[in-house]
N, C-alpha and C positions, 0 to 999 in steps of 0.2 A: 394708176395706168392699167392695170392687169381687170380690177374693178369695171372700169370704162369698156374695156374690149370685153369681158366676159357678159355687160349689159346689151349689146352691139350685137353678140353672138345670139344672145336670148332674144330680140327682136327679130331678126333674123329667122330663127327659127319658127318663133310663134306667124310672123306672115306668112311664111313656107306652108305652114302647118293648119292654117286656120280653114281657105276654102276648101279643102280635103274633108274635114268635119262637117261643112256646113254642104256640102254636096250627097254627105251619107244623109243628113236629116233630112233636107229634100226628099231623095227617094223614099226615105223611110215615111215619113208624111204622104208621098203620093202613095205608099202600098196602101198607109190607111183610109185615106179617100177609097179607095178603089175595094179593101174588102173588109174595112170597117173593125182590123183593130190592126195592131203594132205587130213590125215584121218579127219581134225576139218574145212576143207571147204564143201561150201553147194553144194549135188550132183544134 
């Protein structure tokens, strides 16, 4: 039982959790379009 809800809770979290990530590489991708390298290398 405790198994089941603590699987529940993880699913939960991961869809919470997932477009939040995939909205950062978005932008990160579009800085690199724009000045041709990655926002966390040194300019």
């Amino acid at each position: 039982m405790a198994g089941g809800a603590a699987g529940i809770a993880l699913l939960l979290w991961a869809a919470r959790s997932g477009p939040v990530e995939r909205d950062a590489e978005d932008a990160a991708r579009e800085f690199y379009t724009e000045h041709g390298r990655w926002p966390d290398d040194p300019a």
